[in-house]
C-alpha positions in Angstrom: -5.4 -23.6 11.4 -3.9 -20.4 10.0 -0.3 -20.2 9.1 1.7 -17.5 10.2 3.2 -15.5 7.5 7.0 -15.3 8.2 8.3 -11.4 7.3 10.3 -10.7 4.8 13.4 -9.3 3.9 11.6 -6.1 3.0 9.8 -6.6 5.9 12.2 -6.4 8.0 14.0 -3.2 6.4 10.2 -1.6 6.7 10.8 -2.6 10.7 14.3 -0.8 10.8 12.5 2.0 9.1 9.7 2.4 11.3 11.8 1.9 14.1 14.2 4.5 13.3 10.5 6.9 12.9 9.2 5.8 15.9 12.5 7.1 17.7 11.9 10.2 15.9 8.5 10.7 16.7 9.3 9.8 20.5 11.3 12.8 20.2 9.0 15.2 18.9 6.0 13.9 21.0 7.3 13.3 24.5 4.5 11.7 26.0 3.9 9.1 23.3 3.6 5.3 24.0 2.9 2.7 22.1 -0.5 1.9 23.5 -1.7 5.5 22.7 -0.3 5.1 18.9 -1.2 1.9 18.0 -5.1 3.1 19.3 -4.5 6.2 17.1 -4.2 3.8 14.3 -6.9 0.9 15.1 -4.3 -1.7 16.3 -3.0 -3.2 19.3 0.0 -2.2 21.7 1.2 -6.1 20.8 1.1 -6.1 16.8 2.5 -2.2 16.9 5.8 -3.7 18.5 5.7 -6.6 16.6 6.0 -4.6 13.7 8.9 -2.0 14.8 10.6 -5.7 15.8 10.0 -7.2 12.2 7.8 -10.3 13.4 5.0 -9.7 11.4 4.7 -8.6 7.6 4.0 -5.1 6.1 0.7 -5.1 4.1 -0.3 -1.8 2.3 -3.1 -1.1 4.9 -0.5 -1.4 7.9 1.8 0.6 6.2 -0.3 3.6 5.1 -1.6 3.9 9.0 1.9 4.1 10.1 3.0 7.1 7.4 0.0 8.4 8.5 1.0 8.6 12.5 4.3 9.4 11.2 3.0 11.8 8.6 5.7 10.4 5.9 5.1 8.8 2.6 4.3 5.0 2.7 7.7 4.6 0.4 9.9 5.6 3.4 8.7 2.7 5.1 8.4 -0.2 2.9 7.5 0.1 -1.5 4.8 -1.7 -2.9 3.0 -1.9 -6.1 0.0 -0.4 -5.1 -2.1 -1.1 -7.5 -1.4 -5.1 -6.9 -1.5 -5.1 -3.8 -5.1 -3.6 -4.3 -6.0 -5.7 -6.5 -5.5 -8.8 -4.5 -8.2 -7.7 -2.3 -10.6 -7.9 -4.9 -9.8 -10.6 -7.1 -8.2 -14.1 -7.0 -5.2 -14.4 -8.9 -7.0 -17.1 -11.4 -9.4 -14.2 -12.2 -8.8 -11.4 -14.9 -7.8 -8.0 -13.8 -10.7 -5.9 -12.5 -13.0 -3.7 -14.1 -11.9 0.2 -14.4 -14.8 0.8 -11.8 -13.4 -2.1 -9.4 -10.2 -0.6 -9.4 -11.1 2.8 -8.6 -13.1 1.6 -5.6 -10.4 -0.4 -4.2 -8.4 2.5 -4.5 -10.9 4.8 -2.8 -11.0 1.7 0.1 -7.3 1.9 0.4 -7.4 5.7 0.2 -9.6 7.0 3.3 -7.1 7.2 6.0 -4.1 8.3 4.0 -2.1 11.6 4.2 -3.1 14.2 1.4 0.5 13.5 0.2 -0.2 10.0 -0.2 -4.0 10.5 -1.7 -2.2 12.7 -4.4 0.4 9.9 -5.4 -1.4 7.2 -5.6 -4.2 8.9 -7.5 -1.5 9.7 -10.3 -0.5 6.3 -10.5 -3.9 4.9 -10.9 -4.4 7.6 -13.6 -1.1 6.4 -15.7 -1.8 3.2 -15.2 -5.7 3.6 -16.2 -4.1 5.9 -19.3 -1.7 2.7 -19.9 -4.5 0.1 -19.8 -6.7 2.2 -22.3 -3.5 3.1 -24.2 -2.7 -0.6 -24.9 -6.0 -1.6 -25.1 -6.7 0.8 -27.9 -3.4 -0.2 -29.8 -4.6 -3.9 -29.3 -7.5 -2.8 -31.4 -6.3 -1.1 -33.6 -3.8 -3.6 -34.7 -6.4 -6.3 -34.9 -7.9 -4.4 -36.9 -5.3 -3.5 -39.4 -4.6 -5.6 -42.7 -1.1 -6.0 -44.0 -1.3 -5.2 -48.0 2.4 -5.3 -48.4 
């Protein structure tokens, strides 16, 4: 039997969040429901209010279809480190990080129903971090590689 993930306390700040957009969106789009937005972003009426009442936790997928209804950036409703929370799809935590390749089609994965706003962020954060990874990887080398005369 599955156990139910209890939310946490940044869970529950994401739920005052979205809550506080949902109100805001009610009031730009008069004849939204709940029903009709949850469809809009593949989930039921039941988890959507779940999730404005902080009962269930905020994964990156959830959270990117809600900025997308609510055409915000994911970081007004809950922060993340993208790139691990991508990475946990792919690999077990007992395994080393991904290849370059792996990465970049997690990222695509997590990428197809986002905002253009969001597309542009997160593809300049797996380009410094890519940059980073090559960047130490190449100093790694190059100090393994270096004989101390002194």
């Amino acid at each position: 039997m599955k156990t139910k993930k209890e939310p946490s306390n940044e869970d529950k700040a994401a739920a005052k969040r979205l809550s506080e957009l949902w109100a805001e969106y009610k009031q730009l789009n008069k004849s939204a429901t709940q029903e009709k937005s949850a469809s809009d972003i593949g989930m039921t009426q039941s988890a959507f209010g779940q999730y404005l009442r902080g009962e269930l936790p905020f994964g990156l997928e959830v959270t990117f279809k809600f900025a997308n209804l609510f055409k915000v950036h994911i970081a007004e409703i809950k922060r993340f480190n993208i790139l691990e929370e991508g990475f946990n799809k792919i690999t077990p935590p007992s395994k080393p990080p991904p290849h370059k390749n792996e990465i970049i089609r997690t990222v695509v994965q997590l990428m197809e129903n986002t905002s253009e706003i969001t597309r542009i962020e997160i593809c300049g954060i797996v380009r410094n971090y890519l940059l980073n990874v090559d960047s130490t990887s190449n100093t790694q080398k190059k100090i393994a590689g270096r004989t101390d005369t002194r």
